[in-house]
TIVOGU-726962 format. One record per residue (C-alpha): residue number from 1; residue in one letter; x, y, z. Coordinates in steps of 0.5 Angstrom, whole numbers, padded with zeros to 4 digits. Example, Ala and Ser with C-alpha at 12.3 -4.5 7.8 and 13.67 -1.06 7.14 Angstrom:
% residues 2
- rogu/kolpa/px/py/pz
- 1/a/0025/-0009/0016
- 2/s/0027/-0002/0014
This chain:
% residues 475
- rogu/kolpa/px/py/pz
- 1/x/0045/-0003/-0018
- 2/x/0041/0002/-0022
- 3/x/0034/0004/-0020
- 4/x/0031/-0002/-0026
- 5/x/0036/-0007/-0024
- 6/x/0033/-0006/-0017
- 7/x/0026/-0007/-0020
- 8/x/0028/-0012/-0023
- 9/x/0031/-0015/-0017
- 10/x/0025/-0013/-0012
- 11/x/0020/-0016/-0017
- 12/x/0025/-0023/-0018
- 13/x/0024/-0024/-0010
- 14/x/0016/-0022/-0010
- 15/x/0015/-0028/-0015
- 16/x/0020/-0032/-0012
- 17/x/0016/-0031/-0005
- 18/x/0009/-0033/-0009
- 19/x/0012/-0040/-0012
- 20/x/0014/-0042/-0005
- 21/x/0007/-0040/-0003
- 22/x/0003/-0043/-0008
- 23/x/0008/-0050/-0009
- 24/x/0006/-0050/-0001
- 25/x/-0002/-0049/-0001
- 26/x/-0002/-0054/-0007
- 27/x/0001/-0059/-0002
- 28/x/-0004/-0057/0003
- 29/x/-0011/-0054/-0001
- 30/x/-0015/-0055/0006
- 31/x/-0010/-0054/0012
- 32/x/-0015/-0057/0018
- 33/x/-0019/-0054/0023
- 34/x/-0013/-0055/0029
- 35/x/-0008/-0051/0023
- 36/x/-0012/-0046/0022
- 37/x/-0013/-0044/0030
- 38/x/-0006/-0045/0031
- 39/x/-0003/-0040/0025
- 40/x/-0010/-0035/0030
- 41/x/-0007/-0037/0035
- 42/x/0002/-0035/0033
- 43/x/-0002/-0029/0030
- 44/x/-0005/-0027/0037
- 45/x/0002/-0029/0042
- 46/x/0006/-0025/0037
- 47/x/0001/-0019/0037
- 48/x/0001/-0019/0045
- 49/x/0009/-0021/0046
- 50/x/0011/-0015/0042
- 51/x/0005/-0010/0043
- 52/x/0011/-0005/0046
- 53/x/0016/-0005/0039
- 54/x/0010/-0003/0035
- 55/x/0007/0002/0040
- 56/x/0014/0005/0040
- 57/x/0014/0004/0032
- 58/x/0008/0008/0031
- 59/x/0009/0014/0035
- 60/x/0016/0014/0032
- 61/x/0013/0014/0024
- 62/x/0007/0020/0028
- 63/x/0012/0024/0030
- 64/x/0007/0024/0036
- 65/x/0002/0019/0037
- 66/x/0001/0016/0045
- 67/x/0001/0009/0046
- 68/x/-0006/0008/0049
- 69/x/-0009/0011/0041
- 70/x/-0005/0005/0038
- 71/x/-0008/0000/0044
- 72/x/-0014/0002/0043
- 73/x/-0015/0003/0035
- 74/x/-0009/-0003/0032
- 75/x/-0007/-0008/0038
- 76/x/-0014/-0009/0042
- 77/x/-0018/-0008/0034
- 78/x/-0013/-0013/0032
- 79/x/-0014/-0017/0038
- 80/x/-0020/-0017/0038
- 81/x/-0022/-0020/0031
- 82/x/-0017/-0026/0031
- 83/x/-0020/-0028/0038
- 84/x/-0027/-0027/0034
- 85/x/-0025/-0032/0028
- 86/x/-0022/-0036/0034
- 87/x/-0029/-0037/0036
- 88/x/-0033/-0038/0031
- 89/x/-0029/-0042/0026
- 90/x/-0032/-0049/0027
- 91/x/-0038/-0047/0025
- 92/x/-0036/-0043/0019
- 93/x/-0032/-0049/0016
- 94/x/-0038/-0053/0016
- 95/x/-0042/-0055/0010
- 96/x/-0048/-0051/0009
- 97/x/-0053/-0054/0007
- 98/x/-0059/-0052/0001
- 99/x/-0065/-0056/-0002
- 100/x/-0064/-0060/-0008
- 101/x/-0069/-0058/-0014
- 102/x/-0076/-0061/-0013
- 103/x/-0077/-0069/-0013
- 104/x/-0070/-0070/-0013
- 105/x/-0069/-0069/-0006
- 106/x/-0074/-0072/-0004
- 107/x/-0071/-0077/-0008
- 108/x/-0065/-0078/-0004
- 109/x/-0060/-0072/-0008
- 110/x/-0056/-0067/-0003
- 111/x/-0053/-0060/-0005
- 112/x/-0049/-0057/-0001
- 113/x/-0044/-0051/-0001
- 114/x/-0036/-0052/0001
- 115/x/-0033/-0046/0003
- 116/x/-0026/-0047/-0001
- 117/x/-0019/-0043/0000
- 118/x/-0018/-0039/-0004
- 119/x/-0010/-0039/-0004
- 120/x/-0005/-0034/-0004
- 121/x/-0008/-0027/-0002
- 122/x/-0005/-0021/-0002
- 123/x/-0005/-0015/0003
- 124/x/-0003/-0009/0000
- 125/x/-0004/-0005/0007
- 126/x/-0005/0003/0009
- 127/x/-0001/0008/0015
- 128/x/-0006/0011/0018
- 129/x/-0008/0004/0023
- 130/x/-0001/0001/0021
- 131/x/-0002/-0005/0025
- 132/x/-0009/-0006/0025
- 133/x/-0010/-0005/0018
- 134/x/-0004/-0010/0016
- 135/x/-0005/-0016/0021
- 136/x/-0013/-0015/0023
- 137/x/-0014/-0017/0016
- 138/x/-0010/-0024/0017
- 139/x/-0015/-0027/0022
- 140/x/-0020/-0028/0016
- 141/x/-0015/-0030/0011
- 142/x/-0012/-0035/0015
- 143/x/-0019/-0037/0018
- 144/x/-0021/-0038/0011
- 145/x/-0015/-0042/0010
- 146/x/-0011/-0039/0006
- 147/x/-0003/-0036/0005
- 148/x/-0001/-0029/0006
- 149/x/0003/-0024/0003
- 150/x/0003/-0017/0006
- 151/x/0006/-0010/0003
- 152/x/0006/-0005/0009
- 153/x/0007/0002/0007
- 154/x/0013/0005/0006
- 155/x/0009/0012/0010
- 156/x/0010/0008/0016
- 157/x/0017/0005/0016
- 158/x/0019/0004/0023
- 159/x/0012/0000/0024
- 160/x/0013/-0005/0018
- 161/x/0020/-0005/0019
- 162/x/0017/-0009/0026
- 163/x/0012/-0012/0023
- 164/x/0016/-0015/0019
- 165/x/0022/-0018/0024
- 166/x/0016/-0021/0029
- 167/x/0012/-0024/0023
- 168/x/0018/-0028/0021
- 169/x/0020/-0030/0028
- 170/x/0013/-0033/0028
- 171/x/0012/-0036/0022
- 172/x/0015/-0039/0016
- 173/x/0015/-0035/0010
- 174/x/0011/-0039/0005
- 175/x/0005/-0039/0011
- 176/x/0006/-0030/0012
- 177/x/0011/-0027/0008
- 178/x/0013/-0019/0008
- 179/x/0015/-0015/0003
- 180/x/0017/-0008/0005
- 181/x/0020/-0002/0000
- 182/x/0017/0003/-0003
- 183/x/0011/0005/-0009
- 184/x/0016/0001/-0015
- 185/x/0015/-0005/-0010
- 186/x/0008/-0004/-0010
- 187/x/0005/-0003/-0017
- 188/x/0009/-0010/-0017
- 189/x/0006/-0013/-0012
- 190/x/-0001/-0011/-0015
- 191/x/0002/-0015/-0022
- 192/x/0002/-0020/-0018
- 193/x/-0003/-0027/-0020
- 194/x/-0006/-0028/-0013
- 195/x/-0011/-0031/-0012
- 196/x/-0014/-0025/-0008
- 197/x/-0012/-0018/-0007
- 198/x/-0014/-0014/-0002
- 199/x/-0012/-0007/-0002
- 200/x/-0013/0000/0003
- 201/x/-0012/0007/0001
- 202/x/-0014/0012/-0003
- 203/x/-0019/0011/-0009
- 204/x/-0015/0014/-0014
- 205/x/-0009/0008/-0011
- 206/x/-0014/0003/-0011
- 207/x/-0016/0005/-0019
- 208/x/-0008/0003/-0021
- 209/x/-0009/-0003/-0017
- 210/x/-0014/-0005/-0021
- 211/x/-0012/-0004/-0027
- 212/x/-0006/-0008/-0024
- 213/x/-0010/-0014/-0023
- 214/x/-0014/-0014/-0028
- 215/x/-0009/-0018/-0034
- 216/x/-0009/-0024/-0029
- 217/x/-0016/-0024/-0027
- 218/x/-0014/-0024/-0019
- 219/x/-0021/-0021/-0015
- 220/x/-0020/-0016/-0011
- 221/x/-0023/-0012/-0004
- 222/x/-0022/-0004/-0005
- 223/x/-0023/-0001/0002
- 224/x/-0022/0006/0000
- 225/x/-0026/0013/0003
- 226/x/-0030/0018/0000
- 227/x/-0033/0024/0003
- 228/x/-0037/0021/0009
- 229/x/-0043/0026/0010
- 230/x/-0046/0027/0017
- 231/x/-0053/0029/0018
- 232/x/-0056/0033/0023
- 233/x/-0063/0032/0024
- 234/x/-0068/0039/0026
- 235/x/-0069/0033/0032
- 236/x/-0062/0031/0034
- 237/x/-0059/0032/0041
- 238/x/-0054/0038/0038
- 239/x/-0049/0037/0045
- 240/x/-0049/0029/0043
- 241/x/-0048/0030/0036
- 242/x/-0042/0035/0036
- 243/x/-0037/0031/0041
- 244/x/-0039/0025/0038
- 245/x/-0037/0029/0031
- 246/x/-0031/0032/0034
- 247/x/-0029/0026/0037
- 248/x/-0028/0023/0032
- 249/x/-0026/0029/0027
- 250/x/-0020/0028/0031
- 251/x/-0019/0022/0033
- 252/x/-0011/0020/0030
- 253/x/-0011/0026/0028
- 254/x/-0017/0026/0023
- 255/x/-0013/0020/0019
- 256/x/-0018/0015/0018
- 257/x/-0023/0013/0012
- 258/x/-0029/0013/0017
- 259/x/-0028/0021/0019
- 260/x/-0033/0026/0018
- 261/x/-0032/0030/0012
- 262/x/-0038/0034/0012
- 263/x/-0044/0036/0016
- 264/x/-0051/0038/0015
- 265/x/-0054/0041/0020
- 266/x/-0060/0045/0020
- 267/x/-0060/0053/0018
- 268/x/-0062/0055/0025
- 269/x/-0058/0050/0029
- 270/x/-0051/0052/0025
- 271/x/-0049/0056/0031
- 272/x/-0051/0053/0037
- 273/x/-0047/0046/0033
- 274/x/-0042/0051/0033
- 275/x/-0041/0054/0040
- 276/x/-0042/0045/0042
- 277/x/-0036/0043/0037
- 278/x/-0032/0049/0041
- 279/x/-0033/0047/0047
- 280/x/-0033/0039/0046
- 281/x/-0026/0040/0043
- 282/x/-0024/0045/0049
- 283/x/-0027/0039/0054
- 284/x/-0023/0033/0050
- 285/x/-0017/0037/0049
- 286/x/-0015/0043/0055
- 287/x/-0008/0044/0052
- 288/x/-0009/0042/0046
- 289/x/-0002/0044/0043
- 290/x/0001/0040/0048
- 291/x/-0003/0034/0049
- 292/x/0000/0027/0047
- 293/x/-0007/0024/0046
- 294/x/-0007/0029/0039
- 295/x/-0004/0024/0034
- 296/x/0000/0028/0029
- 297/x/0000/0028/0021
- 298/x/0003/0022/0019
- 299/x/0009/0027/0014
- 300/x/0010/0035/0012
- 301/x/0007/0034/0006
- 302/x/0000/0031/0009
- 303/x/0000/0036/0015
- 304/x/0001/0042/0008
- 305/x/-0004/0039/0004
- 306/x/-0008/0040/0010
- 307/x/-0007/0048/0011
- 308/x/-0007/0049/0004
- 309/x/-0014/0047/0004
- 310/x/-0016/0052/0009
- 311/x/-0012/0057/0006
- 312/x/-0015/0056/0000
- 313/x/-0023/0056/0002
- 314/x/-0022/0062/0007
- 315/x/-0019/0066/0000
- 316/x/-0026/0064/-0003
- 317/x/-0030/0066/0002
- 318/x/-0031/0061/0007
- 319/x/-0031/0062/0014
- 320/x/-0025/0058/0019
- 321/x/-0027/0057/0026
- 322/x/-0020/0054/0030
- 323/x/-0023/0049/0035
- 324/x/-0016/0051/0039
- 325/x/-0013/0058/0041
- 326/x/-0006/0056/0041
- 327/x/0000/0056/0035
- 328/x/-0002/0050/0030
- 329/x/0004/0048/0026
- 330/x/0009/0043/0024
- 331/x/0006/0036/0023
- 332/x/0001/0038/0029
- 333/x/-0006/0040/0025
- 334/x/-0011/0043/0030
- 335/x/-0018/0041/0028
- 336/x/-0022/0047/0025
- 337/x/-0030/0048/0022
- 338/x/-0031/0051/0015
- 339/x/-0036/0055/0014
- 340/x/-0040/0057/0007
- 341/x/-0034/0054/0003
- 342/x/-0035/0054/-0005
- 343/x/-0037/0047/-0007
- 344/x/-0031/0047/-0011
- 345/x/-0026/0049/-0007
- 346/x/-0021/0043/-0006
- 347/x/-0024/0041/0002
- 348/x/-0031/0040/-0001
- 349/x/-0029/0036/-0007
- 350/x/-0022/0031/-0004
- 351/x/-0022/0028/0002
- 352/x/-0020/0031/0008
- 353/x/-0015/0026/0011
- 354/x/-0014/0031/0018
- 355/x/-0019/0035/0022
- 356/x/-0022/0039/0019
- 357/x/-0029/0039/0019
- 358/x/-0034/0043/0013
- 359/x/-0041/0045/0015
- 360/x/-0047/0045/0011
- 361/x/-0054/0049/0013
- 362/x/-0059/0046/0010
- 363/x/-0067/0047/0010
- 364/x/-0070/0041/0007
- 365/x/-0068/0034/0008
- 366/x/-0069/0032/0000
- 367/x/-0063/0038/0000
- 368/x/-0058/0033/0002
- 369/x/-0061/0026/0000
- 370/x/-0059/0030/-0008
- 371/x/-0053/0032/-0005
- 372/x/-0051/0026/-0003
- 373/x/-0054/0022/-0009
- 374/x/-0050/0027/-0014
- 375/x/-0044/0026/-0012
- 376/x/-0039/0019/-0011
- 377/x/-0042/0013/-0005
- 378/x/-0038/0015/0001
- 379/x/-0035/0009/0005
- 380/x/-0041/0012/0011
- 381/x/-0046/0015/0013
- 382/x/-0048/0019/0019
- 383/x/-0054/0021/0022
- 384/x/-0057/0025/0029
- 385/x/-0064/0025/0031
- 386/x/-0071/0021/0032
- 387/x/-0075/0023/0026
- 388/x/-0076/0014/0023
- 389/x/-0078/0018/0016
- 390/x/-0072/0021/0015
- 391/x/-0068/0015/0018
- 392/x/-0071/0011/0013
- 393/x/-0070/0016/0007
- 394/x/-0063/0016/0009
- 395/x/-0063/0009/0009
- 396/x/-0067/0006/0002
- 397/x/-0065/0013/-0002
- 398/x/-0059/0014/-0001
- 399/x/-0052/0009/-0003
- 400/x/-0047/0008/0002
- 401/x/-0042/0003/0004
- 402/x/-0045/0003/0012
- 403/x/-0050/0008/0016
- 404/x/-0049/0010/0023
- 405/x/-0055/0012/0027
- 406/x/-0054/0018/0033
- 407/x/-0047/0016/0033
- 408/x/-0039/0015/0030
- 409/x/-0035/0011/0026
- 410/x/-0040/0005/0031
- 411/x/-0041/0000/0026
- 412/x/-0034/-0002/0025
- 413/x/-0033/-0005/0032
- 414/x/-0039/-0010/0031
- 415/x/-0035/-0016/0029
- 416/x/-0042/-0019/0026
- 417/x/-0043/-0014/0020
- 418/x/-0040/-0014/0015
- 419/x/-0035/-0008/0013
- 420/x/-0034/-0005/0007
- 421/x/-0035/0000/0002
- 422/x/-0040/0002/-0005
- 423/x/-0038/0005/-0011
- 424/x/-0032/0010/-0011
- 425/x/-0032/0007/-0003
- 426/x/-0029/0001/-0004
- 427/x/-0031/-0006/-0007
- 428/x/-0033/-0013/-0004
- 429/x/-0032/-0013/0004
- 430/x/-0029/-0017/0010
- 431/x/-0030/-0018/0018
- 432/x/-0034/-0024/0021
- 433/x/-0036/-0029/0017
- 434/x/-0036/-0025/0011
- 435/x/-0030/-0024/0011
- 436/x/-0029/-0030/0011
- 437/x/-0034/-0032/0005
- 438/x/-0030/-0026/0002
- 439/x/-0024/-0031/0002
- 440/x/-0027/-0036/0001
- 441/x/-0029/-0041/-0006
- 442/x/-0036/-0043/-0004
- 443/x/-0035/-0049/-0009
- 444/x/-0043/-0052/-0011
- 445/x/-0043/-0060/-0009
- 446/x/-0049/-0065/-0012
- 447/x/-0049/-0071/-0010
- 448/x/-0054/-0075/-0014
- 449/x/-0060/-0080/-0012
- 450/x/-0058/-0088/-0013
- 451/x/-0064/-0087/-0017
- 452/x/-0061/-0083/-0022
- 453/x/-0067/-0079/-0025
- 454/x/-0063/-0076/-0030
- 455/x/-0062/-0082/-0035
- 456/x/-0069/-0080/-0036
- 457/x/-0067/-0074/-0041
- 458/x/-0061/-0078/-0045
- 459/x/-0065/-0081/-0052
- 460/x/-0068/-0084/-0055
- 461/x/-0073/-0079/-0053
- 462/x/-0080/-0082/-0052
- 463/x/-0088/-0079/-0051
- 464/x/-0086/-0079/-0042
- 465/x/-0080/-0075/-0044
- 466/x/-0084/-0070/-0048
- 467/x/-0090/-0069/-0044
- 468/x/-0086/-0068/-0037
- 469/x/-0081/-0063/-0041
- 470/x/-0089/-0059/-0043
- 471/x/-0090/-0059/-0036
- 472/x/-0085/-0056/-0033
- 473/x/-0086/-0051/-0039
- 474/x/-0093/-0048/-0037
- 475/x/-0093/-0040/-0033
């Protein structure tokens, strides 16, 4: 079989996957709230028996990633947002009520919103938090009351090989269907007229999907990245704010839409941040070169791109400053600042990926707010200090998805907030009870009074009709 015959194969059995969805959802539009908790539940057993096949896939797709890092950042997350679904579940399916317009309600009328499924949502999800970015998603989805079709990427092949064994061992395809295969199998995927699609990755990916989705009208959520600027106020505590910086420039190896790309840090404390970052890594990481808690990069590829960055920036003059004193090579790419790099050089104008961390002096802060607002939104905003001015000029006078206060990356793990980006950094949001508006229909029902007002306003039209229509004309 050529390579359009197994295109034409793959996109065959995507379709026929939907249809066996939809024909299911139409017999169940509404699954009840016990069906709800027990795809949660199925969900939850599946993650907790399986917990040490997905630990070995992923430190296999890594090369090097320990299994207490994928505890922490796809199991115990994972977990954590089907149990808080599970939780709060009943409350979200109730009606919710809203006023009708004045007299009809004190007439007997009733509005309220129903939060409907939605159908069929797909999921097409990213490799550098595999399983909690390809699963965690589901507990809103199914919450909401919806079906599932998930494509995992082909980057990390031994973890959605995994995935896709346990999830047809826990449920039927037609309730949580896996697609696996490589970007062919994706762009077909995203053709797809779902009734939701949800995607995690890259913004110049997420610009492909849209345009994807767009001939069948299918709303889409983009969580997508950008440049995350950090800023370091002349009021921070400088030791506090470079290890929770270096904490999470190298947490997962620097592979994560919510890490620092650049760090604004007041001219006169730029060394005193640097010699804190160096002995916050050295602190976090002894032996660094040999340390299984430092994630590798997900490919060759990727780990090059990263050292072409560095390359090319000290070409142009930056200064480089290796947070490690050993020998950086392979997939293991050792976290380094940069220093006085052009802003056209490609690690101030792409997102980084890895951990490498550019460092920006500045003077006043009116000089980052401009930077910030001249180029794309980013995904999060980070802030050091105690001054409540800057804090509120960086909150009202600036666009980002979210913003964190004397920490990193923090908001993610609040389960009531909802996440998500603006702009370039992503489109629509999920987590909580948005998550579940997110894929959810919020249908409008208004029941009318058995005094029906309303006839009043079919001819013919006499003098009353005249004069109530002028008064509720007036200013």
């Amino acid at each position: 079989m050529n390579s359009n015959e197994t295109i034409v194969a793959e996109t065959a059995n995507l379709q026929r996957l939907l249809d066996s969805q939809r024909a299911a959802q139409l017999k169940d539009p509404y699954p009840t709230f016990e069906l709800r908790q027990d795809r949660i539940n199925r969900m939850i057993d599946m993650v907790v028996r399986h917990e040490h096949r997905l630990l070995e896939a992923v430190k296999e797709d890594f090369e090097n990633r320990s299994h207490l890092m994928t505890r922490v950042s796809d199991i115990m997350s994972t977990l954590e947002n089907l149990k808080h679904v599970r939780k709060h579940l009943k409350r979200w399916m109730r009606p919710e009520k809203r006023k009708s317009r004045f007299p009809l309600g004190l007439l007997g009328a009733k509005s309220k919103v129903e939060y409907m499924p939605l159908g069929i949502v797909g999921n097409i999800s990213p490799w550098n938090f595999p399983v909690n970015l390809a699963l965690a998603p589901s507990a809103d989805i199914f919450g909401a009351g919806n079906r599932v079709m998930l494509k995992p990427s082909e980057l990390s092949p031994q973890t959605s090989q995994a995935m896709a064994e346990i999830i047809a061992g826990s449920f039927d395809e037609t309730e949580f269907g896996v697609v696996l295969g490589g970007p062919e199998v994706s762009a077909e995927f995203s053709k797809l007229k779902f009734d939701h699609l949800l995607f995690t990755g890259s913004t110049n990916i997420a610009r492909l999907v849209a345009q994807s989705a767009a001939p069948n009208l299918v709303p889409v959520t983009l969580e997508l990245g950008g440049k995350n600027p950090v800023v370091i106020s002349s009021t921070a505590d400088i030791k506090l704010a470079a290890d929770k910086v270096t904490w999470s420039q190298t947490f997962n190896g620097g592979q994560i839409c919510l890490c620092p790309d650049t760090v604004f840090v007041p001219e006169h404390l730029v060394e005193e941040f640097v010699t804190a970052c160096q002995a916050s890594v050295k602190k976090m990481y002894p032996d660094i070169a040999n340390d299984e808690n430092y994630t590798h990069i997900i490919t060759q590829r990727h780990a090059d791109r990263l050292r072409e960055m560095v390359a090319e920036a000290k070409t142009a003059g930056a200064r480089v400053v290796p947070l490690y004193d050993t020998q950086n090579s392979g997939r293991r790419v050792l976290p380094s600042l940069i220093l006085n790099a052009d802003t056209n050089s490609r690690v101030m104008q792409e997102e980084i990926f890895g951990a490498l961390l550019p460092i920006v002096g500045y003077t006043q802060m009116q000089e980052v707010v401009d930077y910030i607002n001249e180029r794309p939104s980013p995904l999060a905003l980070y802030y050091f200090g105690r001054n409540k001015q800057e804090i509120e000029k960086l909150t009202f006078q600036t666009a980002s998805g979210g913003m964190v206060v004397n920490d990193m990356m923090a908001h993610i793990f609040q389960p009531d907030l909802p996440f998500g980006g603006v702009g370039e950094s992503g489109m629509g949001a999920y987590h909580g009870f948005d998550g579940f508006k997110n894929f959810s229909h919020a249908k409008s029902v208004y029941v009318q009074s058995k005094l029906d007002p309303f006839r009043l306003l079919r001819p013919p039209y006499g003098k009353f009709f005249d004069s109530s229509i002028r008064s509720q004309t007036k200013p």
